[in-house]
C-alpha positions in Angstrom: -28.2 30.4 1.7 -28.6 28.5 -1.7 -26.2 25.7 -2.5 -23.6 26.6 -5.4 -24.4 24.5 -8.4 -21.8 21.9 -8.4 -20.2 21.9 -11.8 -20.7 18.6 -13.9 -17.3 17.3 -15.8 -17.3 17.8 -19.5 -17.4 14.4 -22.0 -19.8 12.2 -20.3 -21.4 9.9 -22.8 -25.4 8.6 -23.0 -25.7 5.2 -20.7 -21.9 5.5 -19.5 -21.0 8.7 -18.6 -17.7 9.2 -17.5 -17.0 5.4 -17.7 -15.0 5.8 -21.1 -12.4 8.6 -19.9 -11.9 6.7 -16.0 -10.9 3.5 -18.4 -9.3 5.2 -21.0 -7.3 7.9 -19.2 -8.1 7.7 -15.6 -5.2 9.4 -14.0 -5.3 12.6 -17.0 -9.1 12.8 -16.1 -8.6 12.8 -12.1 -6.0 15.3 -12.4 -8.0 17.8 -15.1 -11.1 17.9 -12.4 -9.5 20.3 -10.5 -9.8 22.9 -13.6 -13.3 23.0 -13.1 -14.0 23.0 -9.1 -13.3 22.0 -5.8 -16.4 19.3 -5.9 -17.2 18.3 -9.4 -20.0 15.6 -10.5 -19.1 12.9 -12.9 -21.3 10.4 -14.4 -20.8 6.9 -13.1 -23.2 4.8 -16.0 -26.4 6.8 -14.8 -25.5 7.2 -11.3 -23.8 10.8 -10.5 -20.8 10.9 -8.0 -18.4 13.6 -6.7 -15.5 13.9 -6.9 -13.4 16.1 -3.8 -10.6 17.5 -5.8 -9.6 20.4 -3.2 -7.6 18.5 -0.1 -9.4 20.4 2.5 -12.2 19.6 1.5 -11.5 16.1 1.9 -10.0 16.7 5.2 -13.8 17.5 6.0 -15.0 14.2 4.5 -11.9 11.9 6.2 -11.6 13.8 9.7 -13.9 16.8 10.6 -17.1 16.0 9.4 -16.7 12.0 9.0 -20.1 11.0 10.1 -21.5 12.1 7.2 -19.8 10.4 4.7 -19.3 6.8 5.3 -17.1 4.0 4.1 -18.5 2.7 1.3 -19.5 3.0 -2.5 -18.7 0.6 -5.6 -14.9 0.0 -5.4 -15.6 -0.8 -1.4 -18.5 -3.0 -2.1 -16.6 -4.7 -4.9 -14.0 -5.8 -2.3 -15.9 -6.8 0.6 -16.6 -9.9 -2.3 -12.7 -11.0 -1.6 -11.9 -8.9 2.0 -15.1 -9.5 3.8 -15.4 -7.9 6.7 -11.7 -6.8 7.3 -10.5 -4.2 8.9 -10.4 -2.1 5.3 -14.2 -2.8 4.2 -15.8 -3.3 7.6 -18.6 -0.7 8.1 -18.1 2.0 10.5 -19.6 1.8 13.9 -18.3 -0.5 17.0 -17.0 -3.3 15.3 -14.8 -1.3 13.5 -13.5 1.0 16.3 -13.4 -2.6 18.3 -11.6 -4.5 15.9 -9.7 -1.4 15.0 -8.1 -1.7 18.8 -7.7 -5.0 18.9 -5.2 -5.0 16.3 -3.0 -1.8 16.9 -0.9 -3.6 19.2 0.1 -5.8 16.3 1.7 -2.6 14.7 3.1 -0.3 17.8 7.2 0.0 16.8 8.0 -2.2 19.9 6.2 -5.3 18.5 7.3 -4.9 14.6 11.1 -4.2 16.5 10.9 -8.0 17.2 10.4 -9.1 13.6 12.9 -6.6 12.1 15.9 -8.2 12.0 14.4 -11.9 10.8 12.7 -9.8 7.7 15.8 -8.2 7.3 17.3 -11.9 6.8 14.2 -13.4 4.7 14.7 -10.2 2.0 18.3 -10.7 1.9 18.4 -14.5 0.9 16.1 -14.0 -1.7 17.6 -11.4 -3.0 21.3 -12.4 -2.8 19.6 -15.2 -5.3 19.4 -13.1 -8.2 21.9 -13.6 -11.0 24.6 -10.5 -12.2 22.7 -8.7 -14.9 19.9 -10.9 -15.4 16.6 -9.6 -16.5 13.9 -9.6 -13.9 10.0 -9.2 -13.7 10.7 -6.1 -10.9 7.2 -5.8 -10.0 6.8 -9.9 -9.5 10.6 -9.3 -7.2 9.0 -6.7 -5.0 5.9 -8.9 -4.6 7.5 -12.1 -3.7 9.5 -9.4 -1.1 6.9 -8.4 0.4 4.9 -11.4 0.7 7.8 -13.2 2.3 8.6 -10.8 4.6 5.3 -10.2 5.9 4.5 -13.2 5.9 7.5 -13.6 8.5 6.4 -11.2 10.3 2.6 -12.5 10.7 3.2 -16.0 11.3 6.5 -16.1 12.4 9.9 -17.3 10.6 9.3 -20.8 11.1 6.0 -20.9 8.8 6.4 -24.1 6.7 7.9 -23.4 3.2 5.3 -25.0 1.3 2.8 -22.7 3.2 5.2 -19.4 2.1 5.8 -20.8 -1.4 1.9 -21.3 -2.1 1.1 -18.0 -0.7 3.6 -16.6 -3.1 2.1 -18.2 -6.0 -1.9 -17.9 -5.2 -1.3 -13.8 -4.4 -0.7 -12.4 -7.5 -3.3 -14.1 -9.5 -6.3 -13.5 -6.8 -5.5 -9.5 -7.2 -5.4 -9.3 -11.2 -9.0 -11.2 -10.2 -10.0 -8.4 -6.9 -9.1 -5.9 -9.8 -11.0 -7.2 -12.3 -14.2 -7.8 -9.9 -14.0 -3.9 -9.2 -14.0 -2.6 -13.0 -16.5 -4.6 -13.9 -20.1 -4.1 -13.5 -21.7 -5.9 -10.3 -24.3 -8.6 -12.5 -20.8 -9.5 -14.8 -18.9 -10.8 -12.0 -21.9 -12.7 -10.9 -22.0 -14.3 -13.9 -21.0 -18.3 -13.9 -18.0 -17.1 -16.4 -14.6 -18.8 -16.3 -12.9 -15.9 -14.8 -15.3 -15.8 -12.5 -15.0 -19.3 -11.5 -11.3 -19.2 -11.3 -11.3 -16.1 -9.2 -14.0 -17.9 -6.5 -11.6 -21.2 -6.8 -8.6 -19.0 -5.5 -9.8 -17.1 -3.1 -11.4 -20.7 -1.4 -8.0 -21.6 -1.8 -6.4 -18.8 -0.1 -8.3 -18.8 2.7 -7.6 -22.7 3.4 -3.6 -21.8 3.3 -4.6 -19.3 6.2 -6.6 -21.9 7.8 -3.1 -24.2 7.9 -1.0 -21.1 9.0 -3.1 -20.1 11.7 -3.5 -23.7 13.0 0.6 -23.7 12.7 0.4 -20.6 14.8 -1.9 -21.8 17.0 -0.1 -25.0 17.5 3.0 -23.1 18.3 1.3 -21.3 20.7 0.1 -24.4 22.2 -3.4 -23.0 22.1 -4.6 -26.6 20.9 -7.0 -27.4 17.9 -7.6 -23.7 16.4 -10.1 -25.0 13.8 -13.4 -24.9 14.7 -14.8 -21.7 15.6 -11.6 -19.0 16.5 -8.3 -18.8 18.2 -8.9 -20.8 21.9 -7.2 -18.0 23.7 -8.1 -19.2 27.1 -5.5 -22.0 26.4 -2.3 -19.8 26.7 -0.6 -16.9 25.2 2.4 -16.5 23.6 4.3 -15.3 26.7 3.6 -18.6 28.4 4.1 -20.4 25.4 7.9 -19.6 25.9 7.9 -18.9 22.1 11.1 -16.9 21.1 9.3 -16.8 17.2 6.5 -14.9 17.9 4.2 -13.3 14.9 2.4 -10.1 14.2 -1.0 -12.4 13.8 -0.7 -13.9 17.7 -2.4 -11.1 19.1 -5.4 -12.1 17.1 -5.4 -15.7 18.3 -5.1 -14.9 21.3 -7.6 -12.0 21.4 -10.2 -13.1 24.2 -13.2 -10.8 24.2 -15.7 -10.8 27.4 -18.7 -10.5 25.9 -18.3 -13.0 22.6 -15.0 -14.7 23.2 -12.8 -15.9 20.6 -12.6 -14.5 17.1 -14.3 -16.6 14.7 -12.3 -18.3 12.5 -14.4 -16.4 9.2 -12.6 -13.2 11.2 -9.6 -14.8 11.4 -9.3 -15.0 7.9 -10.8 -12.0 6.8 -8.8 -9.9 8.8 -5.8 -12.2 7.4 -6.3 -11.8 4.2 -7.1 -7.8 4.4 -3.1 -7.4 6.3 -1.8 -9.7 3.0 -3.1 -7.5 0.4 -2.3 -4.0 2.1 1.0 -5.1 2.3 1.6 -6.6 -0.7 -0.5 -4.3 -3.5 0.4 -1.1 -1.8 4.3 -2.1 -1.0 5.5 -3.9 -4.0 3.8 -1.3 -6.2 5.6 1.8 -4.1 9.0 -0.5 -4.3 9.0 -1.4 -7.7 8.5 2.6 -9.0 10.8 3.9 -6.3 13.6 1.0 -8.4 12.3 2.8 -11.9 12.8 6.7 -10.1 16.4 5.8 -9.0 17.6 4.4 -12.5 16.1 7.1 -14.0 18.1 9.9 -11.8 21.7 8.6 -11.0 21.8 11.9 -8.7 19.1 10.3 -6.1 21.1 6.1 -6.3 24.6 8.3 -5.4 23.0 9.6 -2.3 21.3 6.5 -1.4 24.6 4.6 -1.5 26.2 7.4 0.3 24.1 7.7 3.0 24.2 3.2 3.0 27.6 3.6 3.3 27.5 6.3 6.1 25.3 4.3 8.5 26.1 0.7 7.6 29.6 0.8 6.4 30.1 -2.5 4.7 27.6 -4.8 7.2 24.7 -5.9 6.0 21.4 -3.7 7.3 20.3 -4.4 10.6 16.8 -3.1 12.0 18.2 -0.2 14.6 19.9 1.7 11.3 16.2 2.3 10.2 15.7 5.6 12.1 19.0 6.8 10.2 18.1 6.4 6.8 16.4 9.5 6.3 17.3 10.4 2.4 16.0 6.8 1.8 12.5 7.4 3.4 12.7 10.6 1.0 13.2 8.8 -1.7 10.3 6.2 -0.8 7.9 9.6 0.0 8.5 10.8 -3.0 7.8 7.3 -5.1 4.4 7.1 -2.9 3.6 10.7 -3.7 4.1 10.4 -7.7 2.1 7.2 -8.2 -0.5 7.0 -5.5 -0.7 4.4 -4.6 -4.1 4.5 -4.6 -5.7 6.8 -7.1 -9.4 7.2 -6.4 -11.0 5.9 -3.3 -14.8 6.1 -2.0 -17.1 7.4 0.3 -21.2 7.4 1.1 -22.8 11.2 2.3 -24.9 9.1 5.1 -27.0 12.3 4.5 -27.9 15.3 2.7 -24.7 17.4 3.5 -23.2 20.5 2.2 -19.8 20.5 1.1 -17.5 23.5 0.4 -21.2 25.1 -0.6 -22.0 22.3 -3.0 -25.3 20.1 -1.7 -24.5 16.3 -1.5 -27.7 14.5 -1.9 -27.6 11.4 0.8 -26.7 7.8 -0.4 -24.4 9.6 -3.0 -21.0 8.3 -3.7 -18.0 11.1 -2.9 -14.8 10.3 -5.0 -11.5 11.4 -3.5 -8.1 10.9 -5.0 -4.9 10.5 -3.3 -3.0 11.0 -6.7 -4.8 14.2 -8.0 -4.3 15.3 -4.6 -0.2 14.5 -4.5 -0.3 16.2 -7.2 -1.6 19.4 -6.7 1.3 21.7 -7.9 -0.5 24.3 -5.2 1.4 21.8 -2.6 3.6 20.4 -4.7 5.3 22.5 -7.1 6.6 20.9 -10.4 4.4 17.6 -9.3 6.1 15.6 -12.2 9.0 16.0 -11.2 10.7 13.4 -8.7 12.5 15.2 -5.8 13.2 13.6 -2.6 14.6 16.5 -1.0 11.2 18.7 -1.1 10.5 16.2 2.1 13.9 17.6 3.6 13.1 19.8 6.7 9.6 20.3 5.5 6.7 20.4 8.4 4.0 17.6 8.2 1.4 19.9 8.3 2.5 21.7 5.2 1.0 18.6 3.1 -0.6 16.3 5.7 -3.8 17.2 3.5 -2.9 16.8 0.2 -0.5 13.3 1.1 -3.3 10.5 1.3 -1.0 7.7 0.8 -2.3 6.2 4.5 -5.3 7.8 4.4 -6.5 10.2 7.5 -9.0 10.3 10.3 -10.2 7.4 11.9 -9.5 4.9 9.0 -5.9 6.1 8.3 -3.9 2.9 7.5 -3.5 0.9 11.0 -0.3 -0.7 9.5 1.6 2.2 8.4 4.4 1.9 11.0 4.8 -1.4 9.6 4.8 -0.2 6.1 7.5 1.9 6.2 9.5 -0.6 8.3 8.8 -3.0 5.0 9.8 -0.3 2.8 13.1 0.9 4.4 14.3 -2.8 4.6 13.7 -4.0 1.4 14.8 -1.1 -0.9 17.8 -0.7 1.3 19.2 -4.7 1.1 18.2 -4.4 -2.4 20.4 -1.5 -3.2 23.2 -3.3 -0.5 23.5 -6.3 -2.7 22.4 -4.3 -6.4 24.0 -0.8 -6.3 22.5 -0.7 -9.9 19.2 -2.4 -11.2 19.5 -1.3 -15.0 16.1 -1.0 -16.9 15.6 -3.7 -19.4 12.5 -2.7 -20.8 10.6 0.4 -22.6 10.3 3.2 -19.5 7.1 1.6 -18.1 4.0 4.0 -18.0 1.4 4.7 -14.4 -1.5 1.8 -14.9 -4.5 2.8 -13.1 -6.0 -0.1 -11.5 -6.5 -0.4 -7.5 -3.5 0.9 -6.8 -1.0 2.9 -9.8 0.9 0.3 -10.8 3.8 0.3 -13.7 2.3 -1.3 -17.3 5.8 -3.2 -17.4 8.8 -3.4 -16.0 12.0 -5.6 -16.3 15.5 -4.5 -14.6 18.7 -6.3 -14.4 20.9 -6.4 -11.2 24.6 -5.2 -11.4 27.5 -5.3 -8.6 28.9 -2.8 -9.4 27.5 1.4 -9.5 26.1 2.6 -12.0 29.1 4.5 -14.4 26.4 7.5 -14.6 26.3 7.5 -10.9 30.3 7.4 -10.6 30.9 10.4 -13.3 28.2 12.3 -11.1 30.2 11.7 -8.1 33.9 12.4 -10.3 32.0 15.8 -11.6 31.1 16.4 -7.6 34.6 15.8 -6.7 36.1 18.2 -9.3 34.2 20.8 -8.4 34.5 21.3 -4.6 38.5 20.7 -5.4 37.7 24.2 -7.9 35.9 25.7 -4.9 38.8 24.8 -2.9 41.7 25.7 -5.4 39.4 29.2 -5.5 39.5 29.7 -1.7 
């Protein structure tokens, strides 16, 4: 049988093709390529890619047919400038399966079950710092949140300040700079530009603080001088280091592999930096809309508080109420499902392949997108619409396709356990301490850049509820005492 002609979108341009529309309105232009096909080709400059826009179909390209379409393509090349070979950007094959193992201990719910409680205590000093009804950068809040608390739970609690305040201020610039290195044509970020320089300057900079932390780790550990090729493993392990502080990043410096030993210390830090970002891009970003969704629906911060008040009464959070917080998971589904996070994500067809009856030529880069997928009103009716409750009782396999916010197959997000331990700890102390966090700015827009990010975004805390939310819950009350009076 004859492949189907794969439909080309419409307004590609001489020399840039789509190029104009991805930068101009890249989320509108995901979400209109489902008008026109299941697989449609765009123009990438002069290089044609395809883009998956029916979910199934990309089930065939993550899970069932996954050899043929490697990681890979321009945004993944892009990044392997700053990740290296990390766990995300690593090719597939044997290192990845191998280093893919290695570090799923790190993540099992037993291991992050020891940090919880001393990230529940990092998030909550920092926050209990903000000032009554002071205007705050939210997104820069929900960065330095989850920085700090992951990096309390990598490298332990008693990680030198110095080490947790530079990582705080080096993060946010080196990920405007990833960014920028993945819009931007290859040869431009080669360039010996300023911007270019800086960027090179910071991430040399960032991985000489993860040098320092992991010989702090290492020390603590007393695994000796960790600076010359990897992590000395065959000096100890943490159990008979008789540390109490232990971090998520021990099983990697202690990792002791028969064939080649050690990791390398250029692994080390790749792997380091790779756990940084994913937490902190992908977190913050979720956080900081999540914040924008609740002031804008009074409805969804009564029921949070309600259901706060329910399973923690008037103590502050502690890390066994997690399991119980079911309406606020909803409402961080829901935040994830609306705005990515990530909105367009490559592949390479390692061969000629046919997909859904189209023909993929091999080499050729295949474009899915999480957020044209989450918001396929197909699976998710009225997809503009936030509604926690449509994850209320719903089986997983009623959208496991169409929800990409971890991925699927083989290179679904290792961390995602911890994610939504992250998640669930700092929206919840935040809305402990803040029952309100009043906008302050214009109703920020979605910004397309690696992940879906808010174009800007100030809120200012407030003790007490939000009035909205109280004449919601008076308007609640008076009418079950009608349906009572009735009865």
């Amino acid at each position: 049988m004859s492949p189907t002609p794969t439909p080309v979108a419409p307004g590609a341009l001489p020399l840039i093709g789509h190029g104009l529309q991805l930068k101009q309105r890249p989320l509108e232009f995901m979400n209109s390529l489902r008008e026109h096909g299941r697989v449609v080709r765009i123009q990438l400059a002069r290089t044609p890619a395809y883009v998956v826009t029916d979910p199934a179909l990309t089930k065939e390209v993550l899970v069932t047919d996954v050899t043929s379409f490697a990681k890979g393509g321009r945004i993944i090349d892009a990044l392997k400038v700053f990740f290296g070979d990390g766990l995300a950007t690593v090719a597939d094959g044997d290192t990845h399966m191998k280093n893919r193992r290695l570090m799923q201990p790190m993540f099992n719910k037993a291991h992050i079950a020891t940090r919880g409680d001393t990230m529940i205590e990092q998030v909550r000093e920092i926050v209990e710092g903000w000032a009554e009804g002071e205007s705050r950068d939210t997104l820069a809040d929900m960065t330095e949140l989850t920085l700090a608390a992951f990096l309390t739970a990598l490298f332990g609690a008693d990680l030198p300040a110095h080490l947790q305040r530079d990582f705080i201020a080096l993060m946010p610039p080196i990920m405007q700079g990833t960014i920028r290195q993945t819009i931007l044509p290859g040869w431009v970020t080669r360039l010996p530009l300023p911007t270019n320089r800086a960027h090179a300057q910071r991430v040399a900079q960032l991985r000489e603080l993860i040098d320092q932390a992991i010989d702090h780790r290492a020390a603590a550990l007393g695994l000796g001088d960790a600076s010359d090729s990897g992590s000395a493993a065959a000096a100890g392990c943490p159990h008979a280091a008789g540390q109490a502080d232990t971090g998520l990043f021990d099983t990697l410096l202690t990792a002791d592999d028969p064939d080649t030993g050690p990791l390398p210390r250029r692994q080390l830090q790749d792997e380091a930096i790779t756990l940084l970002t994913g937490a902190i891009e992908t977190t913050s970003t979720t956080l900081a809309w999540a914040l924008v969704e609740i002031e804008k629906n009074p409805e969804v911060g009564r029921r949070m508080l309600e259901e706060l008040e329910t399973v923690c009464a008037d103590r502050p959070l502690r890390y066994e109420d997690l399991d119980e917080l079911t309406y606020v998971r909803a409402v961080l589904q829901e935040s994830m499902r609306m705005y990515g996070p990530a909105w367009l994500v490559t592949r390479t067809a390692t061969r000629t392949v046919s997909l859904g009856g189209h023909s993929i030529p091999e080499g050729a880069d295949v474009i899915y997108s999480p957020y044209l997928h989450q918001h396929d009103p197909s699976v998710f009716p009225e997809p503009e619409r936030f509604d926690p409750d449509r994850w209320s009782g719903r089986p997983d396999a009623a959208t496991r396709g169409a929800f990409l916010a971890f991925g699927a197959g083989r290179r679904n997000c290792v961390g995602e356990a911890f994610a939504w331990t992250e998640l669930l700890i700092i929206l919840t102390t935040v809305r402990q301490i803040w029952p309100r966090l009043a906008l302050t700015s214009t109703a920020p827009k979605p910004q397309a850049l690696v992940t879906v990010k808010p174009d800007g975004l100030s809120m200012a805390p407030h003790r007490g509820a939000d009035s909205r939310e109280k004449e919601t819950e008076k308007e609640s009350g008076s009418a079950e005492a009608g349906v009572i009076h009735r009865l």
